[in-house]
MARBA-3410 file (N, C-alpha, C, O; in Angstrom, 1 decimal):
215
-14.7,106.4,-22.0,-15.7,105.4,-21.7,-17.1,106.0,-21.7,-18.0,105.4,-22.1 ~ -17.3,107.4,-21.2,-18.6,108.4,-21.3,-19.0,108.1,-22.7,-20.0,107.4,-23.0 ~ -18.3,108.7,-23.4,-18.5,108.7,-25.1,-18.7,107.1,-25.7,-19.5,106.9,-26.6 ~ -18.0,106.1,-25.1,-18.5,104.7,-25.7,-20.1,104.4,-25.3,-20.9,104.0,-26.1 ~ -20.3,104.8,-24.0,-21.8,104.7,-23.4,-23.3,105.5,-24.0,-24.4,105.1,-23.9
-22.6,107.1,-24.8,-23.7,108.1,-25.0,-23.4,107.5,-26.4,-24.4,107.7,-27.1 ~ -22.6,107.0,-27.0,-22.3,106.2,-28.7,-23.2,105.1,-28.6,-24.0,105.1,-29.5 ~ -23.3,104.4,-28.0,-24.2,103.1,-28.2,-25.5,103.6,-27.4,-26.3,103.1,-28.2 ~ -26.1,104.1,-26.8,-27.2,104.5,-26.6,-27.9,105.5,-27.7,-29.2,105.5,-27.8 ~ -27.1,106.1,-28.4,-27.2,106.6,-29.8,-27.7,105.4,-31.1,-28.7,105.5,-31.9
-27.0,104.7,-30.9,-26.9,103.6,-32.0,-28.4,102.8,-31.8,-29.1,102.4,-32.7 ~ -28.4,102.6,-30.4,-29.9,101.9,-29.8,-30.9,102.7,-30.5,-31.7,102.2,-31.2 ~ -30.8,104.0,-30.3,-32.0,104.7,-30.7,-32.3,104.8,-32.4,-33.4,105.1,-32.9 ~ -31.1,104.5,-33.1,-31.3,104.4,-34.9,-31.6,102.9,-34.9,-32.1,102.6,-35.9 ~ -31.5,102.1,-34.2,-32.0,101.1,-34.3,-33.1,101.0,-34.4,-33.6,100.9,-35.6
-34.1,101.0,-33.0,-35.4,101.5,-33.2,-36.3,101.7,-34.0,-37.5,101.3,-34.4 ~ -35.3,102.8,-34.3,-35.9,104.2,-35.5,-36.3,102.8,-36.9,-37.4,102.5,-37.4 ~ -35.3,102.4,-37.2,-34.8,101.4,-38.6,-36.3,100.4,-38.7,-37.1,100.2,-39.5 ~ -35.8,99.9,-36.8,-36.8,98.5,-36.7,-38.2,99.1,-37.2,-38.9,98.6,-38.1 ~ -38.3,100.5,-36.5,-40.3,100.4,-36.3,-40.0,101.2,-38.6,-41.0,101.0,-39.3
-39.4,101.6,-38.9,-39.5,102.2,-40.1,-39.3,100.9,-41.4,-39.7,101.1,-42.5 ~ -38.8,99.7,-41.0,-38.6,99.3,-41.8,-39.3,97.5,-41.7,-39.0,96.5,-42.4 ~ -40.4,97.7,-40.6,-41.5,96.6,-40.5,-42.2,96.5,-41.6,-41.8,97.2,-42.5 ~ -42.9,95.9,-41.8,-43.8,95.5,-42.8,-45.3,95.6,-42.2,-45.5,95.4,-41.0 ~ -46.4,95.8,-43.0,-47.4,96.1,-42.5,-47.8,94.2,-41.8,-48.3,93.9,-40.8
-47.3,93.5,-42.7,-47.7,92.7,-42.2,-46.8,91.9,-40.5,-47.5,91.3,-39.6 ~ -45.6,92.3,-40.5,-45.4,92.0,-39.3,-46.2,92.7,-38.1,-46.3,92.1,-37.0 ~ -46.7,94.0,-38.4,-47.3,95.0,-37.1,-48.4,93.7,-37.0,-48.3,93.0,-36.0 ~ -49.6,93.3,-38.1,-50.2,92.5,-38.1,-50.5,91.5,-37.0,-51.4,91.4,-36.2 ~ -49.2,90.7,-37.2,-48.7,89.3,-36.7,-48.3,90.0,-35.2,-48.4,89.3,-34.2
-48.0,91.1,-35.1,-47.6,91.5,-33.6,-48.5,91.7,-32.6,-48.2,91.7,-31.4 ~ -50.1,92.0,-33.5,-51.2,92.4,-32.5,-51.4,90.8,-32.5,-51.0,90.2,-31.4 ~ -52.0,90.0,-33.5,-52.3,88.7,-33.3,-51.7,87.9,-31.9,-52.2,87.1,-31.1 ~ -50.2,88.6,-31.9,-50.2,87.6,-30.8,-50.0,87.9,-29.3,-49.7,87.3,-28.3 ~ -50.4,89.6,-29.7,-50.6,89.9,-28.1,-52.0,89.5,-28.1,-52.6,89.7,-27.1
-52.5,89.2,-28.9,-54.2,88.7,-28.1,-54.0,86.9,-28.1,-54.8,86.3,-27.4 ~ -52.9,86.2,-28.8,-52.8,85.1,-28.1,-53.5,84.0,-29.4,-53.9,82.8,-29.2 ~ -53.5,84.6,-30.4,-54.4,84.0,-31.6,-53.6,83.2,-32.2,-52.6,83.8,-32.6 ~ -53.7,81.9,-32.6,-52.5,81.3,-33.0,-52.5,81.2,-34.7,-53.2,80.4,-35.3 ~ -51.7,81.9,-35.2,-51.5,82.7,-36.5,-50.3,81.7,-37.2,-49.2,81.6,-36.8
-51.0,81.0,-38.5,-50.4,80.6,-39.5,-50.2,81.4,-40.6,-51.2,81.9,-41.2 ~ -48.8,81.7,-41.1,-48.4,82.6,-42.4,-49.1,82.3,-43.7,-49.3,81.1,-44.2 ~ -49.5,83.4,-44.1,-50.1,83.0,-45.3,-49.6,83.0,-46.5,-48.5,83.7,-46.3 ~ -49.6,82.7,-48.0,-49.1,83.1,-48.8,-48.5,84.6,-48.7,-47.3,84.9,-48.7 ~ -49.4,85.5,-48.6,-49.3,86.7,-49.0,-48.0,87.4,-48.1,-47.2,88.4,-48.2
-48.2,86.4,-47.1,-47.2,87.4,-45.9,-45.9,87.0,-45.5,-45.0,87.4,-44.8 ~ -46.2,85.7,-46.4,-44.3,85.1,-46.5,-43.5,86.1,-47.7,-42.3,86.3,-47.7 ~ -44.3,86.5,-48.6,-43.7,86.9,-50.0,-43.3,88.0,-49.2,-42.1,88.2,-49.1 ~ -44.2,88.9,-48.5,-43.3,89.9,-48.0,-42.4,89.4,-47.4,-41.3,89.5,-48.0 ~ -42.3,88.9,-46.1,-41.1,88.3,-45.7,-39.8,88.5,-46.8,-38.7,89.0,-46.6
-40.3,87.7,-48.1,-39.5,87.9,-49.0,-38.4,89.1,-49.1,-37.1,89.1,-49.3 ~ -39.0,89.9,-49.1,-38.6,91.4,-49.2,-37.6,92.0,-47.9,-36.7,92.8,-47.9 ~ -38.2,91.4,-46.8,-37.8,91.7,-45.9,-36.5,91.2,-45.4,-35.6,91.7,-44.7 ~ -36.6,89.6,-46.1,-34.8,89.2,-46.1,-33.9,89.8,-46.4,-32.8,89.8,-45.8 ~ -34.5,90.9,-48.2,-33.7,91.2,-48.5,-32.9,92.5,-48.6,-32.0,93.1,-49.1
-33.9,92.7,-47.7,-33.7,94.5,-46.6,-32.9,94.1,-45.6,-32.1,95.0,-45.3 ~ -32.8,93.0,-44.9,-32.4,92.7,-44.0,-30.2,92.2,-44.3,-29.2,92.7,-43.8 ~ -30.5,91.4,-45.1,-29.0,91.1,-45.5,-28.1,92.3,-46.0,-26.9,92.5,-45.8 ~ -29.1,93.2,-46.9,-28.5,94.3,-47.3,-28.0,95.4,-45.9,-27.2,96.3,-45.9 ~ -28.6,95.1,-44.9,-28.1,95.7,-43.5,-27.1,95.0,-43.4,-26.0,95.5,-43.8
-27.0,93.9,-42.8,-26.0,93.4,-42.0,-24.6,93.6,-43.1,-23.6,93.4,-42.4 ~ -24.2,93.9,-44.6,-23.6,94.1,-45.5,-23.0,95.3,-45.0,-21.8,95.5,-44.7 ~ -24.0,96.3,-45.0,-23.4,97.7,-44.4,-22.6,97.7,-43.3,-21.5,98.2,-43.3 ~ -23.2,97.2,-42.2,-22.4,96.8,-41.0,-21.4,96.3,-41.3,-20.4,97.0,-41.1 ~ -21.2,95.3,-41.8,-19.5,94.6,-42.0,-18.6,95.1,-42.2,-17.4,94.8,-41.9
-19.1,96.1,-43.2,-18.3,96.9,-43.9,-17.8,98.3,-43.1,-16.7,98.9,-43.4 ~ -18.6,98.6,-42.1,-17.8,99.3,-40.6,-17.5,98.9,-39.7,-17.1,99.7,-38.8 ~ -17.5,97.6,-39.6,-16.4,96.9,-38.5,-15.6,96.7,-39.1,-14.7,96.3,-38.3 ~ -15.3,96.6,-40.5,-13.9,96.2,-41.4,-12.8,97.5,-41.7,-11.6,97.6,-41.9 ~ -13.6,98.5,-41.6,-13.2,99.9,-41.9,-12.2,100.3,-40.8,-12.7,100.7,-39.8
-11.0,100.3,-40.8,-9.9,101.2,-40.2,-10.4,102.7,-39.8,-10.2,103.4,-38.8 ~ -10.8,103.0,-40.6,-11.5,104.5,-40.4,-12.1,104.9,-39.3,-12.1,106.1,-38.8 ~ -12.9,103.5,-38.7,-14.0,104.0,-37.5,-13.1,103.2,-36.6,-12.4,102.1,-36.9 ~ -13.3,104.3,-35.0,-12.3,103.2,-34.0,-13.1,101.9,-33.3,-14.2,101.3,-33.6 ~ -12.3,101.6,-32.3,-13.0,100.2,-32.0,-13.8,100.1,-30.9,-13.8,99.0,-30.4
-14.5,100.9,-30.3,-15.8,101.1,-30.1,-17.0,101.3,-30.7,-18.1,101.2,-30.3 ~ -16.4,102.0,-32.4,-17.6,102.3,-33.4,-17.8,100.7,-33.5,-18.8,100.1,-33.1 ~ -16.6,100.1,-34.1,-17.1,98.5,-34.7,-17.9,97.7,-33.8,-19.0,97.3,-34.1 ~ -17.2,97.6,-32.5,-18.2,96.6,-31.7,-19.5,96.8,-31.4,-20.3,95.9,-31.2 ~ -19.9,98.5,-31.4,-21.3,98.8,-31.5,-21.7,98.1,-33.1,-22.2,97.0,-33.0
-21.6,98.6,-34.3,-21.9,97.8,-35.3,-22.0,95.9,-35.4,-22.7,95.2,-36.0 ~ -20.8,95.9,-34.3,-21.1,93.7,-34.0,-22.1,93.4,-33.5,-22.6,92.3,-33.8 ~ -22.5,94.5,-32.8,-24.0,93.8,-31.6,-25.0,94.2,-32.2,-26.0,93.6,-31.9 ~ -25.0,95.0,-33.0,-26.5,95.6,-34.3,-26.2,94.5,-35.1,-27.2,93.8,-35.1 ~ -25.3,94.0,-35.8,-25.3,92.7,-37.0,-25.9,91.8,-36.2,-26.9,91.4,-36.7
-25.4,91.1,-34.7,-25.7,90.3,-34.1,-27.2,89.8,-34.2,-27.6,88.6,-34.5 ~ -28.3,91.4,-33.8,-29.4,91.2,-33.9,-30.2,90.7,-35.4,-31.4,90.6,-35.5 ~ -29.5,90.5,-36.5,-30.2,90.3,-37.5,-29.8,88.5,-37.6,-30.3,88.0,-38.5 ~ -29.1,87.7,-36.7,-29.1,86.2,-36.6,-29.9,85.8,-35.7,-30.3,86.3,-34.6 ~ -30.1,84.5,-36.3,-30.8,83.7,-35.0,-30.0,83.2,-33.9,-28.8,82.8,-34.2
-30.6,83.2,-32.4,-29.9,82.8,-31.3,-28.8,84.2,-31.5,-27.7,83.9,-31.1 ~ -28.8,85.4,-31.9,-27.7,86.6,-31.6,-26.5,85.9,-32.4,-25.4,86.3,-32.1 ~ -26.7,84.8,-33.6,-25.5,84.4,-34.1,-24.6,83.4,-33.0,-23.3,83.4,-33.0 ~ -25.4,82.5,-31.9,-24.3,81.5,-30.8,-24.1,80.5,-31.7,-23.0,80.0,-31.6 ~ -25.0,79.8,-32.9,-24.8,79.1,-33.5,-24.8,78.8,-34.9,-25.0,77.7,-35.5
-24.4,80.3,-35.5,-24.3,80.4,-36.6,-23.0,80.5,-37.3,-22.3,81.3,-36.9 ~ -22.7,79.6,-38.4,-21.3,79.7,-39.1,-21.2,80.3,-40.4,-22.2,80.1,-41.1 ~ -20.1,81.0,-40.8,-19.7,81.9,-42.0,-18.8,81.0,-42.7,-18.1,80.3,-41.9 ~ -18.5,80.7,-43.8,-18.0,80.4,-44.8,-17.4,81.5,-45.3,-18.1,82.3,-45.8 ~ -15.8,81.9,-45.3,-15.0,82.7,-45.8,-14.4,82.3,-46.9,-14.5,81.1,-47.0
-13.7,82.9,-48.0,-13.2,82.2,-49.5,-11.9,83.7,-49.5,-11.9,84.5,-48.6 ~ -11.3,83.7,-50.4,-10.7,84.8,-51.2,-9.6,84.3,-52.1,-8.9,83.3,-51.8 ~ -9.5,84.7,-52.7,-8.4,84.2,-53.9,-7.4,84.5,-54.1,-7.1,85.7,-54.0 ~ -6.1,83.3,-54.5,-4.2,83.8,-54.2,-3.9,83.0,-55.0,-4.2,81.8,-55.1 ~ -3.3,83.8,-55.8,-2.6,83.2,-57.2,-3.5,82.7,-58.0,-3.1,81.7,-58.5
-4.6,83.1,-58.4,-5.6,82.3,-58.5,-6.2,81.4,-58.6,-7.1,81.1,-59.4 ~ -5.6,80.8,-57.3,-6.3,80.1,-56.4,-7.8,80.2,-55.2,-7.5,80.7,-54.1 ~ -9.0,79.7,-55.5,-10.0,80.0,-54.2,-9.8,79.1,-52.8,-9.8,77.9,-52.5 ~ -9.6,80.2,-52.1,-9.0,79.1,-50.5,-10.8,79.9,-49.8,-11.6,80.7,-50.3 ~ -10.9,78.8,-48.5,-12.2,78.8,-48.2,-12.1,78.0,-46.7,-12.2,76.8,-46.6
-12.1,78.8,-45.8,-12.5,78.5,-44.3,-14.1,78.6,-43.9,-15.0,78.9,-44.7 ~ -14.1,78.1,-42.4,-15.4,78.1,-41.8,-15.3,78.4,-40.6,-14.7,77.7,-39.8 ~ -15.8,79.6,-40.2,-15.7,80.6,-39.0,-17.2,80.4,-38.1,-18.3,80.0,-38.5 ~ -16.7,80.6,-36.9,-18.7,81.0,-36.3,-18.4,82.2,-36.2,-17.2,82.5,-36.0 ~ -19.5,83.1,-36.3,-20.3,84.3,-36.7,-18.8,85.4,-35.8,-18.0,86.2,-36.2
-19.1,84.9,-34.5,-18.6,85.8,-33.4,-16.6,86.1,-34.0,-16.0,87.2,-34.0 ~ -16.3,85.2,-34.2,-14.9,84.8,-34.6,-14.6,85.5,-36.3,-13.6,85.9,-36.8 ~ -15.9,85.6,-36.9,-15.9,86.3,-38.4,-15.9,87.5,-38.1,-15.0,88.2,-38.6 ~ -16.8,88.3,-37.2,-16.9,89.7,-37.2,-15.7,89.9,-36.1,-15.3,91.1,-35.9 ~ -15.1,88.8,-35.2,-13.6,89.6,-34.6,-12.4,89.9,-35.8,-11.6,90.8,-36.0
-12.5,88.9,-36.3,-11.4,89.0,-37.9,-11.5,90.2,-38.7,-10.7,90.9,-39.2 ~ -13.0,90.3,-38.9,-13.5,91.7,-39.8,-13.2,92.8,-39.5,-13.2,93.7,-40.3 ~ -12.6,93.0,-38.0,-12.3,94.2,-37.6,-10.8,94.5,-37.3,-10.4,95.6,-36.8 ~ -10.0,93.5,-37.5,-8.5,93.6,-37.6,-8.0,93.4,-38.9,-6.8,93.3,-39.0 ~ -8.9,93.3,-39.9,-8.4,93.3,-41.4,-7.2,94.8,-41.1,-7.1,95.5,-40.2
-6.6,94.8,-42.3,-5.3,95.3,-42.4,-5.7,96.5,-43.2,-4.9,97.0,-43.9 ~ -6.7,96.9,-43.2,-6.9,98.0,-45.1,-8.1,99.3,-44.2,-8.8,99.3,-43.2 ~ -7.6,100.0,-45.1,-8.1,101.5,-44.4,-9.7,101.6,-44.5,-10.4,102.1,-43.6 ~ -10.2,101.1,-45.8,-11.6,101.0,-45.9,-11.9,99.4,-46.6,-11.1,98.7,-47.2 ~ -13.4,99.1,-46.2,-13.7,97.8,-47.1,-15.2,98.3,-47.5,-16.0,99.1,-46.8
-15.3,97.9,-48.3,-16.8,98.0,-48.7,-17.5,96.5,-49.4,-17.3,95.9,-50.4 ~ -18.2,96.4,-48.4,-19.3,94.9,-48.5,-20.9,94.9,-48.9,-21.8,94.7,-48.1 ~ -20.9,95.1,-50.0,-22.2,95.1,-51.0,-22.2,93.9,-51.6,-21.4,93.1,-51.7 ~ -24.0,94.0,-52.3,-24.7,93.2,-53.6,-24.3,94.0,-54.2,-24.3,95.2,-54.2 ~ -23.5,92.3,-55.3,-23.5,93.3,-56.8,-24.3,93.3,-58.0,-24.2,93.9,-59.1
-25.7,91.9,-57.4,-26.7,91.7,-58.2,-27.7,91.2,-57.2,-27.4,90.9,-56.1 ~ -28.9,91.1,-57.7,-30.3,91.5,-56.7,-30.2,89.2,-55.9,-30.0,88.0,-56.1 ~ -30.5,90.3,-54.7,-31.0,88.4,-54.0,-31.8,88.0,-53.9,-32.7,88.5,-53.3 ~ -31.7,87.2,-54.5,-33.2,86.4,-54.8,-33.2,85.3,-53.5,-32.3,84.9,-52.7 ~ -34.6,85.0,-53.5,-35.2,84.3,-52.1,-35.8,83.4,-52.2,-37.0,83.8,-52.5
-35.8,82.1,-52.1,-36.4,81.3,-52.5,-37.8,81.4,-51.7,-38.0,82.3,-50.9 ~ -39.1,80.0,-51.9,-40.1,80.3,-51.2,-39.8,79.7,-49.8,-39.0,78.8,-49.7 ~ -40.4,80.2,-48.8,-40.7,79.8,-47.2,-41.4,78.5,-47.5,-41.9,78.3,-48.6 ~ -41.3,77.8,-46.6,-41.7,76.1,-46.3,-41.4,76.2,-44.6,-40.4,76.5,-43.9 ~ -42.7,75.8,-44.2,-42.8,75.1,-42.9,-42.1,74.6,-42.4,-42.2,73.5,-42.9
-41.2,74.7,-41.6,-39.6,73.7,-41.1,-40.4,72.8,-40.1,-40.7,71.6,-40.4 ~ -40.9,73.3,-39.0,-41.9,72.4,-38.0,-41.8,73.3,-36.7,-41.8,74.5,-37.1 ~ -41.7,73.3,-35.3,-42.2,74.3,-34.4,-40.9,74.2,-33.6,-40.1,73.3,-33.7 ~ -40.7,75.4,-32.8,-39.9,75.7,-31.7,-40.2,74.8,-30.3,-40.7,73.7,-30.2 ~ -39.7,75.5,-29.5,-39.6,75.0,-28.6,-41.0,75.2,-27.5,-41.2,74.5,-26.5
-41.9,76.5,-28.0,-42.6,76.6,-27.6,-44.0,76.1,-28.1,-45.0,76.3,-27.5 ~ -43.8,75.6,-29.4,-45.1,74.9,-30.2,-45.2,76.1,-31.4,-46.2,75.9,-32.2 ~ -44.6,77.1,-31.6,-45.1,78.1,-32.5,-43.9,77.8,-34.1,-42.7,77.8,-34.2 ~ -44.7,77.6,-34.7,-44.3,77.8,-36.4,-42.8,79.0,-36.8,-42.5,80.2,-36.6 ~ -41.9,77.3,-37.7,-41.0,77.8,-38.1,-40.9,78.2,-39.3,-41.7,77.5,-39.9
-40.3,79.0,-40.2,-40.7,78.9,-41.6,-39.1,79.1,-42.5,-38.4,80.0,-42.0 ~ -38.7,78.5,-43.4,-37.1,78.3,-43.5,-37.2,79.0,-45.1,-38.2,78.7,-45.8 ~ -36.2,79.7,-45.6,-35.9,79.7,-47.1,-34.7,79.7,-47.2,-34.2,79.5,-46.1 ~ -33.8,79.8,-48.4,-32.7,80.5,-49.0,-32.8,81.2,-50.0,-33.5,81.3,-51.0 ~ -31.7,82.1,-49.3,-31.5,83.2,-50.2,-29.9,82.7,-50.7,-29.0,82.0,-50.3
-30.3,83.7,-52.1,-28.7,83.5,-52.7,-28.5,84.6,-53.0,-29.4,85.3,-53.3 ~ -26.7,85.1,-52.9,-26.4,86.9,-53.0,-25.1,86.7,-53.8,-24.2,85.9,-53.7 ~ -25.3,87.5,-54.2,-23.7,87.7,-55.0,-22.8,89.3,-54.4,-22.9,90.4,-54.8 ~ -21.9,88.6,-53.2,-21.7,89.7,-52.2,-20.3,90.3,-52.9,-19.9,89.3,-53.5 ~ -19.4,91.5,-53.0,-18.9,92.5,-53.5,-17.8,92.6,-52.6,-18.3,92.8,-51.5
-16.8,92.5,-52.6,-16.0,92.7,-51.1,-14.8,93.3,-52.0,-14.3,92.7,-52.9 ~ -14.6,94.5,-51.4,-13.5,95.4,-52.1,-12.6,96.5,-50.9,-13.3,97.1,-50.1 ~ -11.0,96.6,-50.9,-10.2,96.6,-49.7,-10.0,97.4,-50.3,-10.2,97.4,-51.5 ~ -9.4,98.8,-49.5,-9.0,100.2,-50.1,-7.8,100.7,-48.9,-8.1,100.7,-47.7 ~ -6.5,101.1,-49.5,-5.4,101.7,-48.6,-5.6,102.8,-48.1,-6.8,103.0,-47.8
-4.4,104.0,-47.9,-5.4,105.2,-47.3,-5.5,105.9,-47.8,-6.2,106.9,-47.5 ~ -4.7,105.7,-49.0,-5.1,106.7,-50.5,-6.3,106.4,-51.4,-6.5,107.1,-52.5 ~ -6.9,105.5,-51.1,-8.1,105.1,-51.7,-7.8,104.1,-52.9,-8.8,104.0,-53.7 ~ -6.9,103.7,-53.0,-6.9,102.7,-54.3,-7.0,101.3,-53.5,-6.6,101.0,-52.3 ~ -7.8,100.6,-54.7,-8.1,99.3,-54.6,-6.8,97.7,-54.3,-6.2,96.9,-55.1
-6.9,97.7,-52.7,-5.6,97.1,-53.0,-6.5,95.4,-53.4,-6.0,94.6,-54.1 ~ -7.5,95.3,-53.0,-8.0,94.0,-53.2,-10.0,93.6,-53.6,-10.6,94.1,-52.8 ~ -10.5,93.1,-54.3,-11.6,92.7,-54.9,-12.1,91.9,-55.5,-11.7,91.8,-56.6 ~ -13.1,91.1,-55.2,-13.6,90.0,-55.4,-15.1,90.3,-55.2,-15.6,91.3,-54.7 ~ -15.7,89.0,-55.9,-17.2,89.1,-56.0,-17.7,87.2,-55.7,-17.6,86.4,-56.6
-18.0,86.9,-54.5,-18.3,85.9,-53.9,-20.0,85.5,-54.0,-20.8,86.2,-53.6 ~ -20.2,84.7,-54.4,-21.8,83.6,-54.6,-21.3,83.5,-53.0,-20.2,83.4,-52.4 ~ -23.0,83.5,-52.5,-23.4,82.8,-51.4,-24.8,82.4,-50.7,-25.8,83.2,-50.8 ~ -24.9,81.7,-50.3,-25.5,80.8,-49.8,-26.2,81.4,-48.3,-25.5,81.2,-47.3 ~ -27.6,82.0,-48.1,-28.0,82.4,-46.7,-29.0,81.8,-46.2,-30.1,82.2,-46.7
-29.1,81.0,-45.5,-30.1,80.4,-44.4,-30.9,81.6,-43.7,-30.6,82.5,-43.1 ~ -32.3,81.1,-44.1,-33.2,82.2,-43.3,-34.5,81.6,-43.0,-35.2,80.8,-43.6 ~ -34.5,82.2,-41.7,-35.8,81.7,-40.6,-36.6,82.7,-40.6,-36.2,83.9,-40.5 ~ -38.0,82.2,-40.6,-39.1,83.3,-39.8,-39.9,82.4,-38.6,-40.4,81.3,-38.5 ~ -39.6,83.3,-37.9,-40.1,82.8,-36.5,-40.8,83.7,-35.2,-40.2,84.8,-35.3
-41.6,83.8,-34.2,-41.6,84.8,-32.9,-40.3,84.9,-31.9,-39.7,84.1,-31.2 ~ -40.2,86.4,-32.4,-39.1,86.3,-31.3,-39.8,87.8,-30.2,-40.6,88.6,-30.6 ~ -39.0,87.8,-28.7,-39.2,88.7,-28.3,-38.2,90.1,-28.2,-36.9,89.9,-28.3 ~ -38.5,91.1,-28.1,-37.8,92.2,-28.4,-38.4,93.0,-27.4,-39.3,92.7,-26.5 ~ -37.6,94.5,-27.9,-38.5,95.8,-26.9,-39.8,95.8,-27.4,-40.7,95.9,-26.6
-40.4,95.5,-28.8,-42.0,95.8,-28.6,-42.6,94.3,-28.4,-43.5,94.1,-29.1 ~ -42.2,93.5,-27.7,-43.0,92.4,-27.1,-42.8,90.9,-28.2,-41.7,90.7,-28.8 ~ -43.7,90.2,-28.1,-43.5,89.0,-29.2,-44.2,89.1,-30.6,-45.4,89.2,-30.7 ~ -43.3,89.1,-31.7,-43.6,89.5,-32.8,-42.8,88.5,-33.9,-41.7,88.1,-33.6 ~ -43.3,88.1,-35.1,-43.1,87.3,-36.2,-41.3,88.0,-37.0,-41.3,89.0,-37.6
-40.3,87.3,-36.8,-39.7,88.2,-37.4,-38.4,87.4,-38.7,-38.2,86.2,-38.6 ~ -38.0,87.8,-39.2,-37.1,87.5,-40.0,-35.5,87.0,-39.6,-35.1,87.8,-38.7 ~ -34.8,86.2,-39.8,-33.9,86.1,-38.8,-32.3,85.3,-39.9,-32.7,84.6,-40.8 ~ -31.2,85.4,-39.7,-30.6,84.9,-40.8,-29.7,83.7,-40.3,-29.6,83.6,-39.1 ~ -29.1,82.9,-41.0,-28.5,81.4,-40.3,-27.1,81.3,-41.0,-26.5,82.3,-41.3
-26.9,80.4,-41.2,-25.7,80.0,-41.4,-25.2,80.4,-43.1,-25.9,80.1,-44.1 ~ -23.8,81.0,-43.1,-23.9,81.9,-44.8,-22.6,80.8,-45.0,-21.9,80.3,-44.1 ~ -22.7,80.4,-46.4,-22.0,79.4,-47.2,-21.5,79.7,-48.6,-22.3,79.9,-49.5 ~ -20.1,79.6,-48.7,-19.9,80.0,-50.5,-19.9,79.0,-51.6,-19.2,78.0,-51.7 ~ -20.3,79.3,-52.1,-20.3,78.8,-53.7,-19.2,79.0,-54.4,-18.4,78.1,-54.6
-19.0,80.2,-54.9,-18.0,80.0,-55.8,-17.7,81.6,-55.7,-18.5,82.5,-55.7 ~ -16.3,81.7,-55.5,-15.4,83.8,-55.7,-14.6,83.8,-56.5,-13.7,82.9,-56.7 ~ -14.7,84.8,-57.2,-13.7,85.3,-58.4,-13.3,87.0,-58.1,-13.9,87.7,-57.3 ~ -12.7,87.2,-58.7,-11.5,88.1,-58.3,-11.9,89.3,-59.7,-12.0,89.1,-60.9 ~ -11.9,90.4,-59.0,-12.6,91.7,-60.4,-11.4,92.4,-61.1,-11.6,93.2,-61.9
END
């Protein structure tokens, strides 16, 4: 239990590390703005970043999955990786749903999970390693004004589309399973609060498939 405690207080601190290294100049921006209370509409220039930052952002939560799926790491490594994926949804993922697919006989079968119930399943998968990558770049559509929260402050909505990689490995390392899934990602920018206070941030919603085929 010592070791689960000094492991996640570990993990807190690469977090951190990630968050303040992988801001954008323009979020630091948006973070002074609104410690002075200035009420800050996104501009062209600073949604396109956003752009970028979605797709820094998905390519995280990708890695994560792929160590809560991994037999390799035990089950205090995964659930620390659950509550880091967590922070890349909106509302910590209470009301976000996953669209699952995979292919039998080739046939595509296709459920619908919430978030919390996807990454419990991801970590009792049966296979010694998984690895969950893009296998071609995600593109992002443009931001549009959704309309305001709850507190009167500006929402801003896109989609992304990814072509996500999901490949199952025994303990000899051969490929017992592989597929390459279209999908569908809901993404918000909005103020959220954190450890450095209230800041503009990137946030991900509900993921949906299109269409999986088998490699």
């Amino acid at each position: 239990m010592k070791t689960f405690y000094i492991n996640k207080i570990f993990f807190c601190l690469i977090l951190i590390v990630t968050c303040l290294h992988s801001a954008s100049a323009t979020e630091v921006i948006l973070f002074q703005d609104s410690v002075k209370k200035t009420p800050h509409v996104l501009t062209a220039d600073e949604l396109e970043l956003f752009r970028q930052r979605t797709i820094d952002k998905i390519n995280e939560v990708q890695e994560y999955f792929s160590e809560i799926a991994s037999s390799e790491n035990d089950m205090d490594s995964r659930k620390l990786y659950m509550d880091l994926s967590l922070d890349h949804f909106i509302n910590r993922g209470k009301d976000v749903n996953m669209e699952v697919s995979f292919v039998k006989n080739g046939v595509e079968k296709r459920a619908y999970r919430p978030l919390d119930a996807y990454l419990q399943k991801l970590a009792t998968l049966p296979y010694a390693k998984v690895v969950i990558k893009a296998s071609k770049s995600c593109v992002v559509s443009n931001f549009l004004k959704k309309g305001v929260d709850e507190n009167g402050k500006a929402i801003y909505t896109a989609t992304a589309t990814i072509y996500q990689e999901f490949e199952a490995l025994d303990k000899e390392g051969e490929t017992v399973y592989k597929d390459v899934t279209k999908k569908t990602v809901e993404v918000e920018v909005r103020e959220v609060k954190d450890l450095f206070g209230t800041r503009w941030s990137v946030l991900l919603g509900d993921i949906s498939v299109a269409q999986t085929r088998t490699t």
